[in-house]
C-alpha positions as CSV (number, residue, x, y, z in Angstrom):
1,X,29.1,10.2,44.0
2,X,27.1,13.7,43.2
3,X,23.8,12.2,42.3
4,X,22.6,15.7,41.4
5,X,25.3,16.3,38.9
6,X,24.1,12.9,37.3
7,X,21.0,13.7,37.2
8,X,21.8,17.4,35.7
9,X,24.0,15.9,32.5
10,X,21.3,13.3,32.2
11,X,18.6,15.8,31.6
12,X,21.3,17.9,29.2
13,X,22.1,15.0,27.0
14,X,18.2,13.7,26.7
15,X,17.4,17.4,25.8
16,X,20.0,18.1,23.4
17,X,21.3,14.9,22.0
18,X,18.6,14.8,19.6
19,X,19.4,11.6,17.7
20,X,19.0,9.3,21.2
21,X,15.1,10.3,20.9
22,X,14.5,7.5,18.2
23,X,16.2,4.8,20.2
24,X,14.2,6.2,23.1
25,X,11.0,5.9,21.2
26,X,11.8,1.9,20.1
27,X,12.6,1.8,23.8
28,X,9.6,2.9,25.5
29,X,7.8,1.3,22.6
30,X,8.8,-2.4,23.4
31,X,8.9,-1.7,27.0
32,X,5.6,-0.5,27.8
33,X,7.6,-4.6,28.4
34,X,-0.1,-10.8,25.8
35,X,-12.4,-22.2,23.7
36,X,-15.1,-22.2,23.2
37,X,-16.9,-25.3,23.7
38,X,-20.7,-26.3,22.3
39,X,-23.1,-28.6,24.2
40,X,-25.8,-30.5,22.5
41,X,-28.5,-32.5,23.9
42,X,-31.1,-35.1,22.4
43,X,-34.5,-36.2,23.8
44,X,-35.5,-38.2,26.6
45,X,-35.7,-41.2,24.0
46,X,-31.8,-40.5,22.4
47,X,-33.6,-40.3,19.2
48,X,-32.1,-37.6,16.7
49,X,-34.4,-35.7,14.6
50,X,-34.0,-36.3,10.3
51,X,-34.0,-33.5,7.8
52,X,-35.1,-34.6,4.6
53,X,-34.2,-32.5,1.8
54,X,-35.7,-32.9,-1.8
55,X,-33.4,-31.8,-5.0
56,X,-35.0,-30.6,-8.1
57,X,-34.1,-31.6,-11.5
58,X,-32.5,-28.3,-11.8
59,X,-30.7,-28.5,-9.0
60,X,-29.3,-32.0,-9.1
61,X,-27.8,-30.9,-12.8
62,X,-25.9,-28.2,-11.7
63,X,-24.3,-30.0,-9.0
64,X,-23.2,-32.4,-11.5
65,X,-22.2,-30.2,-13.7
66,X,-20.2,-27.7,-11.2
67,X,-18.8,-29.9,-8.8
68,X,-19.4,-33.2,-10.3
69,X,-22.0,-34.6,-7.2
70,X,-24.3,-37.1,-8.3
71,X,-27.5,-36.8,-5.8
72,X,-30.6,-38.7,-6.0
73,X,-34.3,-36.8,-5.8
74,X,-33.8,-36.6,-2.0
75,X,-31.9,-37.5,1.0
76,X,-32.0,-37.3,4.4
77,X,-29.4,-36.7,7.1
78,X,-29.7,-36.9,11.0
79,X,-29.1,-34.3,13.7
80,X,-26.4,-35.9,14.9
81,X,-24.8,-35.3,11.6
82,X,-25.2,-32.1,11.4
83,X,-24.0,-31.6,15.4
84,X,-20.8,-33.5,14.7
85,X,-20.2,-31.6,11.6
86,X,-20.9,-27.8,13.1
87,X,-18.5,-29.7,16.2
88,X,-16.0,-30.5,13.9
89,X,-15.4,-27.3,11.7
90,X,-15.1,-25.2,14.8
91,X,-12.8,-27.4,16.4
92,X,-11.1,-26.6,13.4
93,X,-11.7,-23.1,13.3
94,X,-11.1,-22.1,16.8
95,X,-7.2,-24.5,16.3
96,X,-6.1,-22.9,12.9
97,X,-7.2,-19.4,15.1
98,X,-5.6,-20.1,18.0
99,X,-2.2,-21.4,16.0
100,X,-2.5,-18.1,14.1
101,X,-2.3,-15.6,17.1
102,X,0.1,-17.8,19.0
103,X,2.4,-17.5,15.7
104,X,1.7,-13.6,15.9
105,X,2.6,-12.7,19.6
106,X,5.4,-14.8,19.2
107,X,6.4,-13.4,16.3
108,X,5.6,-9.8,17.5
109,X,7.5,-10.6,21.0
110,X,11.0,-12.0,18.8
111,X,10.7,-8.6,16.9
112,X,9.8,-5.8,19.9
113,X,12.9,-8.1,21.9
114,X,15.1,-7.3,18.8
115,X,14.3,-3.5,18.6
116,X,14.2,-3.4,22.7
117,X,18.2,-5.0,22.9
118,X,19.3,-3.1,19.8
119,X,18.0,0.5,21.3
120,X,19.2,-0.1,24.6
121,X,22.7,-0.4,23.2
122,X,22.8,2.1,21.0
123,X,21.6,4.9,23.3
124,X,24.5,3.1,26.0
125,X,27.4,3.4,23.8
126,X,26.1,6.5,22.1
127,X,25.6,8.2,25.8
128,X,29.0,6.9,26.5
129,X,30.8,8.3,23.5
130,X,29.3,11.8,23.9
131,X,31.0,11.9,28.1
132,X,34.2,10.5,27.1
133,X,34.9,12.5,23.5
134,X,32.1,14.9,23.3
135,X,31.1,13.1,20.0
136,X,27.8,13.6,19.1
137,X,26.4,10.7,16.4
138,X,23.4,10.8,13.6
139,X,20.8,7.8,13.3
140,X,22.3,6.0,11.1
141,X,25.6,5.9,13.0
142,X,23.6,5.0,15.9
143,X,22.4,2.1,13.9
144,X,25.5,0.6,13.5
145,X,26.4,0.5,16.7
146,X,23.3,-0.8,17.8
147,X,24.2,-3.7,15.2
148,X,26.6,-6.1,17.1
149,X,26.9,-8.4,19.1
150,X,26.2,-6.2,22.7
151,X,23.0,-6.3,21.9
152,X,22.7,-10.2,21.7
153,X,24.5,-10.1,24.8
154,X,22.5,-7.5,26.6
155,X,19.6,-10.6,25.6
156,X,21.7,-12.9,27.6
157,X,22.6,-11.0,30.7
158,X,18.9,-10.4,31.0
159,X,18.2,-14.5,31.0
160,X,21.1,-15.5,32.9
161,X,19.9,-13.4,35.9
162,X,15.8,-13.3,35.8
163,X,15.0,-16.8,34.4
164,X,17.2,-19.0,37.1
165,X,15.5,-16.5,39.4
166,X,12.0,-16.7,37.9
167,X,11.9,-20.2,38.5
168,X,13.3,-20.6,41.8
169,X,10.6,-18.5,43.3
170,X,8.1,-20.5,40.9
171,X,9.2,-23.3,43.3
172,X,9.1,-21.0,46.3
173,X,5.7,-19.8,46.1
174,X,4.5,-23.5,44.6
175,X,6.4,-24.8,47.7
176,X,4.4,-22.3,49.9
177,X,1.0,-22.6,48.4
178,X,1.0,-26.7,48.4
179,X,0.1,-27.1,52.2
180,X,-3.1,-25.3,51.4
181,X,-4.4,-27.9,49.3
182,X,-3.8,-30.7,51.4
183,X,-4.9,-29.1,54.6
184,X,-8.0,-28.3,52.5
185,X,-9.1,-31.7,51.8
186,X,-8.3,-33.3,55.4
187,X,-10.7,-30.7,57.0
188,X,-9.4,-31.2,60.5
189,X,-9.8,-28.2,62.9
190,X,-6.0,-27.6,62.6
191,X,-6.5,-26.8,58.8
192,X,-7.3,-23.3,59.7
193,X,-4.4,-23.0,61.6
194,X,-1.6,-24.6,59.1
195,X,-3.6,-22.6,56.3
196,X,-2.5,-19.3,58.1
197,X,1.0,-20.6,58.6
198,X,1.0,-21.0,55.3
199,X,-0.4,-18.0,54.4
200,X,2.5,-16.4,56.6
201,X,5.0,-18.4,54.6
202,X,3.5,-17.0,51.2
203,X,4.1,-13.4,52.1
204,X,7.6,-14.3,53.6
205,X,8.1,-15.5,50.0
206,X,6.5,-12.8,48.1
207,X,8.4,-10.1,50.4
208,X,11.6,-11.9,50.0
209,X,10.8,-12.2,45.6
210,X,10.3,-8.3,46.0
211,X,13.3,-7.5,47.5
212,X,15.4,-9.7,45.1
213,X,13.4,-8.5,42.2
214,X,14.6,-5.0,42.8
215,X,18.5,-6.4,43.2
216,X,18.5,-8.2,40.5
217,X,16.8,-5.4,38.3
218,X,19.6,-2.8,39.3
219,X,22.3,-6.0,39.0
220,X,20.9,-6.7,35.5
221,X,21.5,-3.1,34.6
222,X,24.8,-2.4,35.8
223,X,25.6,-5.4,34.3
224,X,24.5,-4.0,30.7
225,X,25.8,-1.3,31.1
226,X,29.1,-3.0,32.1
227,X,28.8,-5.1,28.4
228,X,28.1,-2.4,26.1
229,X,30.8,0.2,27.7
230,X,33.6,-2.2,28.8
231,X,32.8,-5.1,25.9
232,X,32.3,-7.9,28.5
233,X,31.3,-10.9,28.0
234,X,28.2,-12.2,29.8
235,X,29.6,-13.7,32.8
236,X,32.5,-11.2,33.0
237,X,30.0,-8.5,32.8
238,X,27.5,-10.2,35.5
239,X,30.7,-10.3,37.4
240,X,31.7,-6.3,37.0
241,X,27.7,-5.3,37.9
242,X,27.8,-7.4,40.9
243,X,31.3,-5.6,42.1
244,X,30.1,-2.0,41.4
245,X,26.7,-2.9,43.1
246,X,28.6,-4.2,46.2
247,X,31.3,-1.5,46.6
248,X,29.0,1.2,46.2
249,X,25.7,-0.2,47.6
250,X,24.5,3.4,48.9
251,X,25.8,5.5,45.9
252,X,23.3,2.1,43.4
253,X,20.6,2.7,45.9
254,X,20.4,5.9,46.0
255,X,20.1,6.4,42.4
256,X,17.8,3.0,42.3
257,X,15.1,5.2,44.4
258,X,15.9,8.1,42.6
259,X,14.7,6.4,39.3
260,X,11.9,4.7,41.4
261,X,10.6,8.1,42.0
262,X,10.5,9.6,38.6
263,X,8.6,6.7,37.8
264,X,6.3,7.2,40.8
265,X,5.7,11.2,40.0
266,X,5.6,10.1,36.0
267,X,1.5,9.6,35.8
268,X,0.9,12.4,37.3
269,X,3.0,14.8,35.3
270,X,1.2,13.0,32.5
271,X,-2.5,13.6,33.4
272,X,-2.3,17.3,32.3
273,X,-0.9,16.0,29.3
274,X,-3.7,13.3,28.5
275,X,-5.9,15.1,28.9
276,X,-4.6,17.7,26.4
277,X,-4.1,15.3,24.3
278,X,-7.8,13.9,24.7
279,X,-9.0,17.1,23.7
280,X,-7.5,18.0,20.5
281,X,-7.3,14.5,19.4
282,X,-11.0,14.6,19.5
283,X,-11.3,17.8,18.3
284,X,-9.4,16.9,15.3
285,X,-10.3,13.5,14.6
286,X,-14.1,14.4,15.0
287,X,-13.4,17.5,12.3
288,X,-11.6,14.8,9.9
289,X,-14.7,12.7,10.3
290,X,-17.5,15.2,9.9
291,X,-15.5,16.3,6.7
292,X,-14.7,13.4,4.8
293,X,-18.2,12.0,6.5
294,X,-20.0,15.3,4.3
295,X,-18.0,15.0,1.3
296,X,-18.1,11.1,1.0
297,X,-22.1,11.1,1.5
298,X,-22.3,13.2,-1.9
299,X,-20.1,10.9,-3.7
300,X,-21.6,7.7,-2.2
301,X,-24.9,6.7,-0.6
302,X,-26.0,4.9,2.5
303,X,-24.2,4.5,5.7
304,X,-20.7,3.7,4.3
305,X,-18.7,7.2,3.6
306,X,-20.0,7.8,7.7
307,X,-18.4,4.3,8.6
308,X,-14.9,5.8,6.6
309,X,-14.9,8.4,7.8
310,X,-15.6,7.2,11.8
311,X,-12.4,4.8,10.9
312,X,-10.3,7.8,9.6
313,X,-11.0,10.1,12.3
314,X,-10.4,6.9,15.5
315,X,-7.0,6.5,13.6
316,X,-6.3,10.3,13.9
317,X,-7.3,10.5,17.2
318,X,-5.4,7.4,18.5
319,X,-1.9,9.0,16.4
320,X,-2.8,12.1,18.0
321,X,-3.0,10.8,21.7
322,X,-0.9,7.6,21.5
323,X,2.3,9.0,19.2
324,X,3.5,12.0,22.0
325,X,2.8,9.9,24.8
326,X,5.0,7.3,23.8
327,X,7.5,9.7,22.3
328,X,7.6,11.6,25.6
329,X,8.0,8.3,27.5
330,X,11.1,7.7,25.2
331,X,12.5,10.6,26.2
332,X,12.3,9.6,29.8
333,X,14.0,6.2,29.0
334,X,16.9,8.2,27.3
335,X,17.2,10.1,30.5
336,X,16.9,7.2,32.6
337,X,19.5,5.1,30.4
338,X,22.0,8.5,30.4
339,X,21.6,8.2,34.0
340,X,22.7,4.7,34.7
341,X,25.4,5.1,32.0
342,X,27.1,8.3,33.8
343,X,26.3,6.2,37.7
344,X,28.2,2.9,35.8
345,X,31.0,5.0,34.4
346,X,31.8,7.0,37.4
347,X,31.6,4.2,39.7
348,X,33.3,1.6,37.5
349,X,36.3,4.5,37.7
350,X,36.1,4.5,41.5
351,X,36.1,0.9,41.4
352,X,39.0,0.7,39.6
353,X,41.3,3.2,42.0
354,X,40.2,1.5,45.0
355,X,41.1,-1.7,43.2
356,X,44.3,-0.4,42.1
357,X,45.1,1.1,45.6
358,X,44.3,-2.1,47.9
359,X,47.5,-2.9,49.3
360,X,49.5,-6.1,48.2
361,X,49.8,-8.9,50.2
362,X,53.1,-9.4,51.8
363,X,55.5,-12.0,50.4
364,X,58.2,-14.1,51.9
């Protein structure tokens, strides 16, 4: 395989296949793949001090009157009352909070999963199209090819390989770990000893996770790429990944460090950039602020036009900094996924001849 050719038509169709750079940008934008407690103490005699609180005629009226409480002239309540009631509403508090932003990342993971799987397919079968007819396709036709069921099953692929994975080296390194402990309590002069052989152990482990990690990362993307160009189901297409990978180990590899170097070299052709960015964006955002800063203080007076106008001017900055970074980034995934598209499609197609060329077995 001419890796260099690849890598040429790659760059072509991320430069002038315009319409990928969207999907791009939802790409790198979902990739860039989220208690408080109180104490209170009494005195030495467990006595807890009373407030005593005295209502006026006036006041005891209008609590009737407003929210129908009937008070006498005064009442008193405890310290312990008022702790367990402060205890009690932030208990509250801190649960409804913690229920709310739970419900949010959730709800923001489900959405950035759903934009993630339904770029990644349309820039595959887009990419795919334009080598195979030359047809180039707008957004919206992008769209509706991103609309099927590929990109449910790109989902799948992704959790049939990482999550059985995932937790067998959850077991692994849990597996490793545990001697630790329990050398740790004995405290026997061999401790030190079994607590190195088990730190040995936990970098056999980790060494082994990082070597399957990076298999089953170029695995799981063969394999998309075999669902969204071929129309594979998920097994058939874990299948197809697994028998490009292992008939053209070198040629995957190859193109595996490749794409590990681009993203290696990436920050560093990006620091210029930054700080480019970090300069106009503060040059313009502090402008916007001083302006609207001036002309707000004549309208309005105190502090408040300045705090505006501080807001307006952050937001400007952070669109100017953050917006062609990640844009920039998306064009890099559109590269990358062009890449792996034109490796799939040209090794699926050697595949295929060397498949179609084995000899057949002799019958009697």
């Amino acid at each position: 395989m001419n890796h260099i050719e690849i890598l040429k038509r790659s760059i072509h169709t991320a430069w002038r296949y315009r319409a990928l750079w969207l999907f791009g940008f939802f790409l790198a934008l979902t990739t860039v793949y989220w208690e408080s407690t109180m104490f209170f103490g009494g005195n030495n005699n467990d006595q807890s001090p009373e407030l005593r609180y005295e209502l006026s005629e006036r006041d005891r009226e209008w609590l009737s009157e407003n929210l129908e409480l009937q008070f006498q002239d005064s009442f008193t309540i405890t310290g312990h009352e008022v702790v367990d009631f402060i205890q009690n509403e932030i208990v509250q508090m801190v649960f409804l909070i913690v229920i709310l932003v739970v419900t949010l990342i959730v709800l923001m993971l489900v959405i950035s999963a759903l934009i993630h799987y339904l770029s990644e397919t349309a820039l595959i079968k887009m990419v795919n199209d334009y080598e195979k007819t030359g047809s180039k396709y707008n957004i919206r036709q992008g769209l509706r090819m991103a609309w099927s069921r590929t990109a449910w099953r790109l989902f799948l692929i992704d959790v049939a390989i990482r999550l059985p994975a995932g937790l067998l080296f959850l077991v692994l390194f849990a597996l490793a770990i545990a001697p630790v402990f329990g050398l740790a309590i004995t405290g026997t002069p061999t401790a030190i000893v079994g607590a190195v052989a088990a730190g040995g152990l936990f970098l056999l482990v980790l060494g082994l996770a990082i070597v399957a990690g990076v298999f089953l990362s170029v695995l799981s993307r063969l394999s998309r790429q075999a669902s969204a160009i071929d129309n594979l189901g998920v097994l058939d297409s874990i299948r197809r990944g697994y028998g490009v990978a292992r008939h053209n180990l070198k040629d995957v590899g190859l193109m595996w460090l490749i794409m590990l170097g681009i993203y290696l070299i990436w920050p560093l052709l990006m620091f210029p950039v930054v700080i480019l960015l970090l300069g106009i964006g503060i040059l313009s955002g502090g402008l916007l602020a001083v302006l609207i800063g001036a002309v707000g203080s004549l309208v309005a007076a105190g502090s408040g036009a300045w705090i505006a106008a501080g807001v307006v001017g952050g937001l400007l900055f952070l669109l100017v900094l953050v917006v062609p970074l990640v844009l920039l980034t998306g064009m890099r995934e559109v590269f990358q996924s062009s890449a792996w598209t034109l490796t799939y499609r040209e090794l699926r197609d050697v595949r295929d001849v060397r498949v179609k060329e084995a000899p057949k077995p002799a019958t009697i």
